[in-house]
MARDRENKOL-865994 format. One record per residue (C-alpha): chain; y negated, x negated, z; residue in three letters. Coordinates in pm, 1 decimal. Each point is the difference from the previous one (the first is absolute). Example, Ala and Ser with C-alpha at 12.3 -4.5 7.8 and 13.67 -1.06 7.14 Angstrom:
BEGIN
('A' (450.0 -1230.0 780.0) 'ALA');
('A' (-344.0 -137.0 -66.0) 'SER');
This chain:
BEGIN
('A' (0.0 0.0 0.0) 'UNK');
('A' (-324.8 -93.3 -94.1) 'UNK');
('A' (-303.4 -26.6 259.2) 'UNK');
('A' (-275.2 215.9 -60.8) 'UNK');
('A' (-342.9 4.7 88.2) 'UNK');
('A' (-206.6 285.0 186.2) 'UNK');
('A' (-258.1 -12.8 -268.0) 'UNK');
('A' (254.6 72.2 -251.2) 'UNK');
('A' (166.6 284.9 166.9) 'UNK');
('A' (-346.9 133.2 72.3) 'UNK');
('A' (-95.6 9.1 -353.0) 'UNK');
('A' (346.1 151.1 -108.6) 'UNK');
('A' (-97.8 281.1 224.4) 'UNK');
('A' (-309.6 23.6 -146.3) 'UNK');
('A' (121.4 42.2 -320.6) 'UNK');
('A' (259.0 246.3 79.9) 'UNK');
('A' (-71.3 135.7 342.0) 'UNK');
('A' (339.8 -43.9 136.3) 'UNK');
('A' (103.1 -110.2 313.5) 'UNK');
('A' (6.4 -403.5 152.5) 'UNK');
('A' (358.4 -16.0 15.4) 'UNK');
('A' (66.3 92.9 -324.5) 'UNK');
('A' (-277.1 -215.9 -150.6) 'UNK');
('A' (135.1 -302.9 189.3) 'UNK');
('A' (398.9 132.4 -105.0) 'UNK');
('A' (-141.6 27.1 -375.0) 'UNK');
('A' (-135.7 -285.1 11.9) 'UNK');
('A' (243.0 -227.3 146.7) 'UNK');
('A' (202.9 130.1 -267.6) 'UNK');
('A' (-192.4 -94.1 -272.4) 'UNK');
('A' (-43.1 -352.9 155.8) 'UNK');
('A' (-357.5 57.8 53.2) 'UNK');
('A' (-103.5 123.6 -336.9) 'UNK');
('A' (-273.5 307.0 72.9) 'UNK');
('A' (103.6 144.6 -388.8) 'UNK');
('A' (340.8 -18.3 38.2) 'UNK');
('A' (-2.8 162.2 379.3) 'UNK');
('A' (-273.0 295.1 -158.6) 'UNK');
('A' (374.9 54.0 -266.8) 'UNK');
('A' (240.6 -1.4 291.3) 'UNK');
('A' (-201.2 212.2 202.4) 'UNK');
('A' (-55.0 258.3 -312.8) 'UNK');
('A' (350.7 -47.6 -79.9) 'UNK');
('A' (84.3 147.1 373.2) 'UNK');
('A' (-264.7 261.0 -32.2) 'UNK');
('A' (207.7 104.2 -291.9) 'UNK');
('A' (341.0 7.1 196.7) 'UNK');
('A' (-147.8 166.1 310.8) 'UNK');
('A' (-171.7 250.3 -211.9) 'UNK');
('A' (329.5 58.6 -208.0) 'UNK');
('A' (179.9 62.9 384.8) 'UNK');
('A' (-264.7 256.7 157.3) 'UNK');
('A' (-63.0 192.9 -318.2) 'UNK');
('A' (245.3 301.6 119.2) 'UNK');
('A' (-201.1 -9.0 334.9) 'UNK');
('A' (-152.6 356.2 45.4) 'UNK');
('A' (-424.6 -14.2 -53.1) 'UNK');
('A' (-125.3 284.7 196.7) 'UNK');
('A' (-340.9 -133.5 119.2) 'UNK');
('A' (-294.8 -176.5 -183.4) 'UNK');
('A' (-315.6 59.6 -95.2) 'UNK');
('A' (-207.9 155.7 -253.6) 'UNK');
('A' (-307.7 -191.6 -152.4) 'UNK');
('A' (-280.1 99.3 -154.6) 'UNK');
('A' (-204.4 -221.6 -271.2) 'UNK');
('A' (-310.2 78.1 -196.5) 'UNK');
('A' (-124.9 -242.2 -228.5) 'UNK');
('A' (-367.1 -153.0 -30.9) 'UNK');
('A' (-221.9 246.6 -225.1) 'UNK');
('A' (181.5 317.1 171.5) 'UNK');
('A' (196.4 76.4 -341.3) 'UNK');
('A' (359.7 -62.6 112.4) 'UNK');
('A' (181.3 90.4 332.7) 'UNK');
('A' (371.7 -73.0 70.0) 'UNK');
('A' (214.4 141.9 287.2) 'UNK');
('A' (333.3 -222.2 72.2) 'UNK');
('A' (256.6 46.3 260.8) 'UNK');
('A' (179.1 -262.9 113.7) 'UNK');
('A' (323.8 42.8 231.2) 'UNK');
('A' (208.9 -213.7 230.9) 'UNK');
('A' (238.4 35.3 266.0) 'UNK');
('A' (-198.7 -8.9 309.5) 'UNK');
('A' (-408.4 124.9 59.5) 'UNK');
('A' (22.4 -320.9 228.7) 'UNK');
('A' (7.4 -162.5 -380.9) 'UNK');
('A' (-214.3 270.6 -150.3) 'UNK');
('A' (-333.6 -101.5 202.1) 'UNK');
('A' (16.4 -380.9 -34.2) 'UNK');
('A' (-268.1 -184.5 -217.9) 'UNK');
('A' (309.3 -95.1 -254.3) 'UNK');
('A' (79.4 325.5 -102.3) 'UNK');
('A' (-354.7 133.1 25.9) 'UNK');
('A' (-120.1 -279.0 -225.9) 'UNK');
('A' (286.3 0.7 -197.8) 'UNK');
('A' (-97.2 443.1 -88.5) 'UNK');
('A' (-350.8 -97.7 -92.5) 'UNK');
('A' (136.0 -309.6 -240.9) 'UNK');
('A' (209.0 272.6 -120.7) 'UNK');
('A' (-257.8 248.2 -55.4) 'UNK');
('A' (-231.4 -224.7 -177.8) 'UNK');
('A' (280.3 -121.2 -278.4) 'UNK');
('A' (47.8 387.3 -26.5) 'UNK');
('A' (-398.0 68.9 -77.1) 'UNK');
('A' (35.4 -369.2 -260.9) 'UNK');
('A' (301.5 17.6 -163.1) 'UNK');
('A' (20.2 356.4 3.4) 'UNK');
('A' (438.0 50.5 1.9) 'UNK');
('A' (141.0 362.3 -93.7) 'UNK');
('A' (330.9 21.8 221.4) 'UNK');
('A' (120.2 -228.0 315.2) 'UNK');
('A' (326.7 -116.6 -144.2) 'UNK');
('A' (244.5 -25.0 -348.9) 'UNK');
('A' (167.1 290.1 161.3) 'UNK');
('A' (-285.7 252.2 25.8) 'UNK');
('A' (-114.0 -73.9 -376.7) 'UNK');
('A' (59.2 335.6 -162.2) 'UNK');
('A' (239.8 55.6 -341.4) 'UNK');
('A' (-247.5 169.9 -219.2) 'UNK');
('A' (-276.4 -300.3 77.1) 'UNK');
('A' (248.6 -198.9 -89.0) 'UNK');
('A' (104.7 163.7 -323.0) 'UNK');
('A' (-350.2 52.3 -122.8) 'UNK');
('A' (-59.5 -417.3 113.4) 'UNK');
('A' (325.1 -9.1 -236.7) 'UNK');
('A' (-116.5 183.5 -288.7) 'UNK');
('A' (-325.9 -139.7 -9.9) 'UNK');
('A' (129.8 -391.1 30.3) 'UNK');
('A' (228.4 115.9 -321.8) 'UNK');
('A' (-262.6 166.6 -190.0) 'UNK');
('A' (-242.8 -368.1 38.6) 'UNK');
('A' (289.5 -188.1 -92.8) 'UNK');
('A' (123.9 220.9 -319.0) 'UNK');
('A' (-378.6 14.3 -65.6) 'UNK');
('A' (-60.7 -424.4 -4.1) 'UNK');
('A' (333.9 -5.3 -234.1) 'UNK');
('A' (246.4 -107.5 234.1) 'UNK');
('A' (383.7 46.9 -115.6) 'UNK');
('A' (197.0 244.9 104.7) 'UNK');
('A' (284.3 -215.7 216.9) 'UNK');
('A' (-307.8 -182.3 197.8) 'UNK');
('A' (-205.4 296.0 96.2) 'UNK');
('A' (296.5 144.8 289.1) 'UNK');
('A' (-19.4 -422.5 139.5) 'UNK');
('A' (-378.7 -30.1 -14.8) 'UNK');
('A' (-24.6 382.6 129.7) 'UNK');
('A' (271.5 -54.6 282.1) 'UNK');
('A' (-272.8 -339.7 119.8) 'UNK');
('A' (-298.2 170.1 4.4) 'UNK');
('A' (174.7 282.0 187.4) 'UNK');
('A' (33.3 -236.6 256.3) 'UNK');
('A' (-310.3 -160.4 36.1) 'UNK');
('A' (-60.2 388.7 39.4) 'UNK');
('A' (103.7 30.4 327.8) 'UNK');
('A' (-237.1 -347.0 139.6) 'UNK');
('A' (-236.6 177.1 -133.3) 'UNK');
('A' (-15.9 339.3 176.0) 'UNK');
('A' (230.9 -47.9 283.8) 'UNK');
('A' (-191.2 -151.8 338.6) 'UNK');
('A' (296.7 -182.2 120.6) 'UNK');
('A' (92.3 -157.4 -328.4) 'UNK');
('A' (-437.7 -158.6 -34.9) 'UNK');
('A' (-103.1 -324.7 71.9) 'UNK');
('A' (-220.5 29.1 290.1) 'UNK');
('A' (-363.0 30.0 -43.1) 'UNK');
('A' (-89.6 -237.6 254.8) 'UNK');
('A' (307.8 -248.7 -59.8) 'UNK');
('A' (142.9 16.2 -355.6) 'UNK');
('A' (289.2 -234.8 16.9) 'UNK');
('A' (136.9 271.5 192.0) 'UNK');
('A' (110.1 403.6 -85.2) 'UNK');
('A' (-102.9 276.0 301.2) 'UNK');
('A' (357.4 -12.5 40.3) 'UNK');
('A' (49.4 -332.9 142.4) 'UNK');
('A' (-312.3 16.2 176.4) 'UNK');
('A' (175.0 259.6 205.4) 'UNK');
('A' (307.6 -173.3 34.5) 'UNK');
('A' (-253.6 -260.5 167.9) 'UNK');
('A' (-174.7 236.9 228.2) 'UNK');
('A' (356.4 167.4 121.7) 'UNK');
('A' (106.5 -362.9 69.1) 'UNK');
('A' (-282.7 -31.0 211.0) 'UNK');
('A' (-22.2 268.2 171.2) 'UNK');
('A' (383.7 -7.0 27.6) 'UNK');
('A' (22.8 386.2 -96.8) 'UNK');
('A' (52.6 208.0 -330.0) 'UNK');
('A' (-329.6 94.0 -149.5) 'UNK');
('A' (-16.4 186.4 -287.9) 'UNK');
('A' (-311.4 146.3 -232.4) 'UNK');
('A' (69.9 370.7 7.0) 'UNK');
('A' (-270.3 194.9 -196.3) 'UNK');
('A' (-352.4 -8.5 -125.3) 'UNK');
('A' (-235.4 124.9 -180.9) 'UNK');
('A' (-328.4 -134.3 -207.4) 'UNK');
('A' (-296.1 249.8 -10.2) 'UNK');
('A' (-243.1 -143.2 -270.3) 'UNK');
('A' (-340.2 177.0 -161.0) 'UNK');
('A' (64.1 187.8 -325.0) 'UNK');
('A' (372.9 -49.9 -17.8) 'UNK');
């Protein structure tokens, strides 16, 4: 085992808000690399996320955002397993980061599994009607069309978005973060966006 220093566990918990021991465990690991302990610890955030997701989310909290200019609002409501949980400054910042990438980036449904068929079929029919109309052959379109009905889902699905605030990483994993942190199940379970003339 490597020997760490203070500073360096102090600024792995700054950068990912967990706790000392598992800063100075991380890091030990990596042999005193800060980068390489940030992957371990994300990797575990991953597992422990993967192990509390059947965990029942009864409480939470519901946040309210309005944007600058007074043209867009968003309601979100967050849930985890204890209010204990609910009221900490993690999952209260955590609701308002949420909110804002709502107001931004402006996604249609939660998750892949929300998405509804006929949005999906018109998406369909209109990727196959751009293609037929640039010339594309007939045995490429279903590939191409099967791609971009993919990228589909990153694009209106909150979970599946690269995260406003961090990019190199989808809403998804920046939950699987949080629950690691918090060491409970949370979960995004509705919201809406209110916005001026829509």
């Amino acid at each position: 085992m490597a020997k760490v220093s203070l500073k360096d566990i102090q600024t792995l918990r700054t950068m990912t808000g967990l706790g000392m021991l598992d800063c100075k465990k991380a890091l030990e690991e990596s042999e005193g690399n800060v980068e390489k302990a940030v992957e371990i610890l994300r990797k575990r955030g991953v597992a422990l996320a993967g192990k509390r997701a059947g965990k029942e989310t009864a409480e939470g909290i519901v946040y309210a955002y309005i944007h600058p200019g007074d043209q867009t609002g968003v309601l979100v409501e967050i849930n985890c397993e204890t209010d204990f949980v609910a009221r900490t400054p993690a999952i209260k910042e955590f609701a308002k980061d949420v909110a804002m990438h709502i107001a931004a980036i402006k996604p249609r449904y939660i998750s892949p599994d929300e998405v509804e068929q006929s949005f999906l079929d018109k998406e369909r029919e209109i990727a196959i009607a751009q293609l037929k109309e640039q010339g594309k052959p007939d045995n490429m379109i279903e590939k191409i069309v099967e791609g971009k009905m993919k990228k589909i889902y990153n694009e209106v699905c909150l979970l599946k978005q690269p995260f406003v605030k961090d990019d190199k990483q989808t809403v998804e994993e920046v939950i699987q973060a949080l629950s690691a942190k918090t060491g409970e199940n949370v979960k995004i379970k509705r919201f809406a966006k209110f916005e001026i003339g829509e």
